[in-house]
Structure formats: C-alpha cells, structure tokens
C-alpha positions as CSV (number, residue, x, y, z in Angstrom):
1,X,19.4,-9.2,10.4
2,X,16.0,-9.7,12.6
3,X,13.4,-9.8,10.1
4,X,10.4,-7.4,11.3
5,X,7.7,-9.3,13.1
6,X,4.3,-8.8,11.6
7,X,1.4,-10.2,14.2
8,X,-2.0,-10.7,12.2
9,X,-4.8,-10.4,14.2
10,X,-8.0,-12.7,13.4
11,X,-11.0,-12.0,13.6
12,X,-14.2,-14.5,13.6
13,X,-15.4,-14.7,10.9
14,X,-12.2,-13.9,8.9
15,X,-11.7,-12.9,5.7
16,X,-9.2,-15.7,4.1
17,X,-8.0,-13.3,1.2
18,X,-7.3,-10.8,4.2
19,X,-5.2,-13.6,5.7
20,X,-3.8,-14.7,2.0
21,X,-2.1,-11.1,1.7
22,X,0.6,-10.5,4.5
23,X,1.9,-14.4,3.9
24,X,1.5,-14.2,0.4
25,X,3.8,-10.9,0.2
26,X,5.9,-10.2,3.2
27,X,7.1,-14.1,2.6
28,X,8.3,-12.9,-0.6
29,X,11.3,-10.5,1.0
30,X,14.8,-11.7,1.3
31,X,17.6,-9.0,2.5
32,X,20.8,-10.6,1.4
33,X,19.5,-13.8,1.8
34,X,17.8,-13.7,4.5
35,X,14.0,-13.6,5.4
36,X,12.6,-9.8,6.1
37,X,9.8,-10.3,7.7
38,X,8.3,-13.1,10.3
39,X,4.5,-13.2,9.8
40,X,2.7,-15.2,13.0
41,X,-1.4,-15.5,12.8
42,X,-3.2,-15.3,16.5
43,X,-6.9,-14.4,17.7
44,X,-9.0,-14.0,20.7
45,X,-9.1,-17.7,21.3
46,X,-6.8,-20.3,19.9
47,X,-8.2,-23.2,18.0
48,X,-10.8,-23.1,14.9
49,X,-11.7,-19.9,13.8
50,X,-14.2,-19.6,10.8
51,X,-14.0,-17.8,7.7
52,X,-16.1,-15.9,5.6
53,X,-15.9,-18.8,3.4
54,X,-17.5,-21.4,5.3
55,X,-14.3,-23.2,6.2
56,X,-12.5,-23.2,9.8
57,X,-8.9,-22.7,10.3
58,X,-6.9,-24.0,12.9
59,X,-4.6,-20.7,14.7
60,X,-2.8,-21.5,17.7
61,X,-1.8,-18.7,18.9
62,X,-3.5,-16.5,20.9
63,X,-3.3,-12.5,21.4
64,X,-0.1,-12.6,24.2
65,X,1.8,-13.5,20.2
66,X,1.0,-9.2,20.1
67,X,3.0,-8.3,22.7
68,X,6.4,-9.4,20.5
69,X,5.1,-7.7,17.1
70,X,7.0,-4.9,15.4
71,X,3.8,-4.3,13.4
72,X,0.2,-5.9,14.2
73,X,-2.5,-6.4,11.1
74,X,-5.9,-6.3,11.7
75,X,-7.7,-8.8,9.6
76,X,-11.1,-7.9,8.4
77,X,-13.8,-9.8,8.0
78,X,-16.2,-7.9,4.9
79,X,-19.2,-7.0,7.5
80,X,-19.8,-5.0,10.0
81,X,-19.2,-6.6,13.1
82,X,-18.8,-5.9,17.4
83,X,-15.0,-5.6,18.2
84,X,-13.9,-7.9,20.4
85,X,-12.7,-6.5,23.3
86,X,-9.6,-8.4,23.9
87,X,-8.4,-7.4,20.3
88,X,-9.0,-3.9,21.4
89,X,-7.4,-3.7,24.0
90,X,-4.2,-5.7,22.4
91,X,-4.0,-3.1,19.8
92,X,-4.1,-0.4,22.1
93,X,-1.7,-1.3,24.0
94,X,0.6,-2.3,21.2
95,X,0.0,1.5,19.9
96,X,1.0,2.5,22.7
97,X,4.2,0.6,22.8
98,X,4.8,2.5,19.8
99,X,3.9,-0.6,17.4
100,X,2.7,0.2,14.0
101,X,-0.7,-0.8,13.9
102,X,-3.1,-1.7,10.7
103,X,-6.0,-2.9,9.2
104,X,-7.5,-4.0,6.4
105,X,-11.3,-3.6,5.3
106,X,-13.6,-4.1,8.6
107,X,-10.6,-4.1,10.8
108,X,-10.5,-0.7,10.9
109,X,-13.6,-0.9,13.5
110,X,-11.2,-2.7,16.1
111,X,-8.4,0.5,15.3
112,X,-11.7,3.1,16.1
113,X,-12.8,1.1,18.9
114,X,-9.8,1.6,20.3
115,X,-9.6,4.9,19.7
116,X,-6.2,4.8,17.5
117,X,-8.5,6.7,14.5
118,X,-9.7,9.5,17.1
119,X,-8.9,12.5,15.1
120,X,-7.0,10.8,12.7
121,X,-7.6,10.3,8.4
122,X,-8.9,6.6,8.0
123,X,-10.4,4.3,5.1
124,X,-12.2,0.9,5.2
125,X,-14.4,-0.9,2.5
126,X,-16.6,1.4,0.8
127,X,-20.0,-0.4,1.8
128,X,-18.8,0.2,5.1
129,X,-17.7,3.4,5.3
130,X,-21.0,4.9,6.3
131,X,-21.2,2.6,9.2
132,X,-17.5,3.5,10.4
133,X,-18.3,7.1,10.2
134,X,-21.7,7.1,12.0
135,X,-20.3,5.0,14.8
136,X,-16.8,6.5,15.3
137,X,-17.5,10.3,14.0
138,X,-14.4,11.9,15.6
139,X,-12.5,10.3,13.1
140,X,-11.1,11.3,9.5
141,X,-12.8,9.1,7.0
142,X,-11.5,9.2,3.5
143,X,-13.9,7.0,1.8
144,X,-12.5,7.6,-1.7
145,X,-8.4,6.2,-1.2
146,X,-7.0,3.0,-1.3
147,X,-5.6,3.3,2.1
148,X,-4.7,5.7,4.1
149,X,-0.8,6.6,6.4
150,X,-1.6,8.8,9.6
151,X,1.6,8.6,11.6
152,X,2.4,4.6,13.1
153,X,-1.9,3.9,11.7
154,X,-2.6,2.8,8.4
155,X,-5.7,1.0,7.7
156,X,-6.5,-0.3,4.0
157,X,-10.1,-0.3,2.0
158,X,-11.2,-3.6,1.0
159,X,-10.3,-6.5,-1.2
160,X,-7.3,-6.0,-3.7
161,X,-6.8,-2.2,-1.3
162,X,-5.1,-4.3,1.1
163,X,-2.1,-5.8,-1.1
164,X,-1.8,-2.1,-1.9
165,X,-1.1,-1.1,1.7
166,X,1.3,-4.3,2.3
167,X,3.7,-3.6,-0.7
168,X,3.5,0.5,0.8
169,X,4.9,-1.2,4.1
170,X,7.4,-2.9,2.4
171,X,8.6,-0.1,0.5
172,X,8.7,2.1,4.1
173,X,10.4,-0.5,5.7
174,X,12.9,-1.6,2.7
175,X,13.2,0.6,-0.4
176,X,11.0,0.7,-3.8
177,X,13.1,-1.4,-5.6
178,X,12.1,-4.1,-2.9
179,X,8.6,-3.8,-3.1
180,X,8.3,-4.0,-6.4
181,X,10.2,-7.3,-6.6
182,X,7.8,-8.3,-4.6
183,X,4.9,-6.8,-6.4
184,X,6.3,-8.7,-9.5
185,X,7.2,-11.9,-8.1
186,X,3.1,-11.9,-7.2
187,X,2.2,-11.2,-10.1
188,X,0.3,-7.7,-9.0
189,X,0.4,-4.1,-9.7
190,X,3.7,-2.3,-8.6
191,X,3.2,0.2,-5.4
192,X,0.3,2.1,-5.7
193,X,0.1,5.6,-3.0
194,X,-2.6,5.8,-0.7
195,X,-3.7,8.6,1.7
196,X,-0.6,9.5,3.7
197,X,-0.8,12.3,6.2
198,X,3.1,13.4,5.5
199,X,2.7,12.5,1.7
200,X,-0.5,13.5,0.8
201,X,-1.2,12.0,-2.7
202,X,-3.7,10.6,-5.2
203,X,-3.8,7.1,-5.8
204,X,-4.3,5.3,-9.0
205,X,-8.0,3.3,-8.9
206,X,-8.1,-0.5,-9.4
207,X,-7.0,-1.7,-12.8
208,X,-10.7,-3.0,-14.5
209,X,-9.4,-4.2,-17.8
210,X,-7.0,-5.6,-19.8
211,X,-7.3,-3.9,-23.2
212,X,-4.6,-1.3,-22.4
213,X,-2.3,-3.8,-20.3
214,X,0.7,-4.0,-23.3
215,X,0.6,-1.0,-24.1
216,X,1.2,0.5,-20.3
217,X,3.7,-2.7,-20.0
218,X,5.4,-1.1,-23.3
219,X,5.2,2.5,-21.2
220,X,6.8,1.1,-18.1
221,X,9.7,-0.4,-20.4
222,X,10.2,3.1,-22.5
223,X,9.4,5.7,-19.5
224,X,12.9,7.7,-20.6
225,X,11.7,8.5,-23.9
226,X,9.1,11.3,-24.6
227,X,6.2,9.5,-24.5
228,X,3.0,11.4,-26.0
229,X,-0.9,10.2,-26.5
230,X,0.0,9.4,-30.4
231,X,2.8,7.1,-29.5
232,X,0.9,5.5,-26.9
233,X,-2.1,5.2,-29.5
234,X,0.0,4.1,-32.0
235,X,1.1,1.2,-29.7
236,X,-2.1,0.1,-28.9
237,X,-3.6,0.5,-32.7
238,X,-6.1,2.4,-31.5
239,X,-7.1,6.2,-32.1
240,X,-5.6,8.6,-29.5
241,X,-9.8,9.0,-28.7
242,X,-10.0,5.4,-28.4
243,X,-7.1,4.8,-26.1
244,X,-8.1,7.3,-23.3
245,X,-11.6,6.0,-23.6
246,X,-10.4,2.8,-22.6
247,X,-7.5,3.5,-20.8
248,X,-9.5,5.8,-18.4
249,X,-12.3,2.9,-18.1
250,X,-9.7,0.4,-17.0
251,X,-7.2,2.7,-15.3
252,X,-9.5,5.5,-13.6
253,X,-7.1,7.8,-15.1
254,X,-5.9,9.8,-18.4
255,X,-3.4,7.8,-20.5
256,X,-1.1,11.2,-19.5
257,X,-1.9,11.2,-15.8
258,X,-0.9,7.4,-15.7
259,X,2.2,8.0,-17.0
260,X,3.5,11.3,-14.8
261,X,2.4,8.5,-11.7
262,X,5.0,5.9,-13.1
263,X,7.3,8.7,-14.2
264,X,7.8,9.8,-10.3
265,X,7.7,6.3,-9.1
266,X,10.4,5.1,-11.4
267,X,12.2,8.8,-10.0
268,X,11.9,7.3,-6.3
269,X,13.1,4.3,-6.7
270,X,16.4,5.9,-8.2
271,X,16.8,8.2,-5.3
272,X,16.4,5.2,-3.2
273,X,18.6,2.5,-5.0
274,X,20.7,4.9,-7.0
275,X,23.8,7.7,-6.7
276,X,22.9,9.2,-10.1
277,X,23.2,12.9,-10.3
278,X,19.4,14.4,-10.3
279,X,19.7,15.1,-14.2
280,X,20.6,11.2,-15.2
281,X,17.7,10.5,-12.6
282,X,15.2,13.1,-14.7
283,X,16.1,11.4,-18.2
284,X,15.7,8.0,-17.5
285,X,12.3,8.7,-15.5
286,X,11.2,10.6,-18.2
287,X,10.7,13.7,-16.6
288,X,13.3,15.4,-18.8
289,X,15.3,18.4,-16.7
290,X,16.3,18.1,-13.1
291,X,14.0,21.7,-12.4
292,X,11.3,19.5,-13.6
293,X,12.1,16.7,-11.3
294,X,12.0,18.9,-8.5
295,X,8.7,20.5,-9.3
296,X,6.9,17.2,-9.6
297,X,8.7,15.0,-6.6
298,X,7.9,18.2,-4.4
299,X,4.4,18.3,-5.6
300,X,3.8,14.5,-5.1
301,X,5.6,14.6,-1.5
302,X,6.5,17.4,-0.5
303,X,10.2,16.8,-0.5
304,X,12.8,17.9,-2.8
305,X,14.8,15.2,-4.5
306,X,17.9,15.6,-2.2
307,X,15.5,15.5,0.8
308,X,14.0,11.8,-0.7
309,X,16.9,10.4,-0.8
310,X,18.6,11.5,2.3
311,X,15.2,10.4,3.8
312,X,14.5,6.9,2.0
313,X,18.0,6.1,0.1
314,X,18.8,2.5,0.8
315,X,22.5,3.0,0.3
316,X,23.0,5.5,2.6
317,X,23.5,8.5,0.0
318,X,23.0,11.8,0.5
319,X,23.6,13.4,-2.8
C-alpha cells in the first residue's frame, strides 16, 4: 500500500502544537502493518523557521515538496498575519490538481487568499474570525464549529480544533474504527464532527473538566444498555441535577445529548467495520429498534444505514 502523502505547509512564525498534530497522529496509522500516511514539513524558504515559541526549527524542504502531496496542511500561526504569496499560490495550484487542501487556526487566511473559501463554509480561531470575515467576506464563516468539510477544503478552528479535524481525515480516508485507535493510542477524545457541507452536524464543544470523565468512560463501555439520567447519576454519586450541571459545564452538552452523539458514532463504526444485520447494530449502539437507527443516522447525515455503509464500509459490504 502507498501510504497518503500529507505536505504541511509552514508558516513563519509557526505554531509548534500546529506542527505537533499531523506527526503526532497520522504517524500513529498502520494498515496491515504498514505506515498509512507519509507526513513531510516544507515552507517558503528552507532553513530556520521560527515559532511562536521563541525557538527556530530547522525544515529543509521547500514548497516544490507540494507538488507530490495527496493532501497539503496549512499550519497556522495564532495571529493574524500577510500570506505569503508563494504558499498561495502552491495551494492553489494543488487545489486545483484536485489535492485536498487544509488548515488549521490562521492558516485559513492562506486557503481565502487563495480563493479556495470563495463561496464556501469556513472556520478559524475564534479571536480571528472577525478578521477572516472582514478581509475575505465572500466566504462562509462558521465561527461557532470545530472545523468545518466543504468538498476537497477543510480548515480547523484553533488549538485542540485541529486534532479534531486530523482524526476526521483519518476516519474519511480509513474507517472509524481506525481513527479512534488513533484517538486512543494519543490519549485524546475519540472523533468529534465538525461542519461538513454533505453531513451537516453539530459538534460536541471542548471537554473543560474532569468531574464527569468516569462516569462518560463507564457510558462509552455500557452504550447497549438503556442508559437514563438516574443511572448516569447514580454512577457519578451525584443528583440527576448535579450531574447535568456539571456535565453540561465540562461537556457543552446535556448528559442525554452526549450520549445519543456516542450512540450514532458507536452505530458508524459498525456499519463501517461490521456485517451485522441493522437490528444487532441498533442494540449494541444503544439505540434500541432498527426504525430508530434509521431516524437518527438519517438525521445526523443524511443517509440511511444501508447507504453508510455501502458508502464508508471498510470491508466492502453492502448490506
């Protein structure tokens, strides 16, 4: 297999958690063995480029490393800053060529400078979403998502946002049950959705707390049984008042509204890794009847279950 070929684009002054992200997770992918992606670093001119942290790193390649990407990664660099005009014009060309292109929190600005956002949905770091939107207005700005799919873009808010959009990738590109080994081999948060323009959904906010963190670790191992807000309480030791006070200040969401998410994403990664019949896939998800499988996978992505898996299954099912 030829692993995909991830280009990441630096910027000066770069972001060194924007550059920690694609190595430390698309490293983490082995298909039978073997690597899934190759992850090569370039920028505008070879040699020391500084970070946002005071320190210079050495990258030797320069932007021809584009021209051989299967997908190129903006890095950003937390500010607002002038695009450079090489990196423009690499990333426009790569669209072009039909390359997925993608950014993560300022990065963004190169993608809209090179008019890859023009008309499209789009996200970058909240304190710079004003910015992005008063400089490139013909574009779609969804200040409130994680990160946002619009065709071959993507482009990631800030910070933790762009781990978020990497282990998405991953999970177009190889299956759920991939990404999340990934997700928990890096000890983060399984895949989260962003904005998608084909699967429009809601994403779950940042985790802020720790308080509830057994209890949805307790959820995620019992999501077949028929979970309710006493049982989840009862876990935590906590009042059912209690529990979706804090679980709504650490999660963003309802203790219930948290759980149908993971219900559907433990649903999808069955379609994708499984050839159970839709009603074994509807118990052990949780979501009890197969009619109510439907209802909610069409909801979430506007596909039925049979049309998921002939679309993602990694085994080549079509049941």
């Amino acid at each position: 297999m030829t692993p995909h070929r991830i280009v990441v684009i630096a910027p000066s002054p770069v972001s060194m958690f924007n550059l920690a992200i694609p190595e430390l997770l698309f490293a983490k992918v082995e298909i039978d063995g073997a690597p899934g992606y190759e992850v090569t670093v370039c920028t505008p001119d070879p040699g020391p480029v500084t970070t946002t942290g005071g320190l210079d790193l050495h990258v030797s390649r320069g932007l021809d490393a584009v021209e051989s990407a299967d997908t190129v990664l903006v890095a950003g660099t937390g500010e607002q800053y002038a695009p450079d005009a090489r990196t423009v014009a690499a990333v426009r060309t790569a669209a072009a060529a039909g390359r997925r292109v993608t950014s993560i929190c300022s990065g963004a600005f190169v993608l809209a400078e090179a008019g890859l956002l023009d008309g499209r949905s789009a996200t970058t770091y909240w304190q710079l979403a004003d910015e992005l939107r008063d400089r490139y207005p013909v574009l779609d700005l969804k200040g409130d998502v994680l990160y946002v799919q619009d065709g071959q873009i993507l482009t990631s808010s800030g910070y933790a946002a762009g781990i978020d959009m990497c282990l998405h990738m991953i999970r177009t590109d190889y299956g759920a049950a991939v990404a999340n080994e990934v997700a928990r081999l890096a000890l983060v948060a399984p895949v989260r959705p962003g904005g998608q323009t084909q699967f429009t959904q809601t994403p779950l906010p940042p985790e802020r707390g720790t308080a509830c963190a057994d209890t949805r670790g307790w959820a995620m191992r019992n999501l077949d049984k028929p979970l309710t807000l006493t049982d989840l309480a009862r876990h935590a030791g906590v009042s059912v008042r209690t529990l979706t006070r804090r679980f709504h200040a650490e999660s963003g969401v309802s203790p219930l509204q948290w759980l149908l998410h993971q219900r559907i994403e433990r649903a999808k990664e069955l379609l994708e890794t499984t050839t159970l019949p839709m009603d074994q896939i509807a118990h052990a998800s949780g979501l009890g009847t197969a009619d109510s499988l439907r209802t909610h996978l069409t909801r979430r992505t506007g596909l039925t279950p049979t049309a998921y898996r002939t679309q993602f299954s990694r085994l080549g099912a079509n049941a």
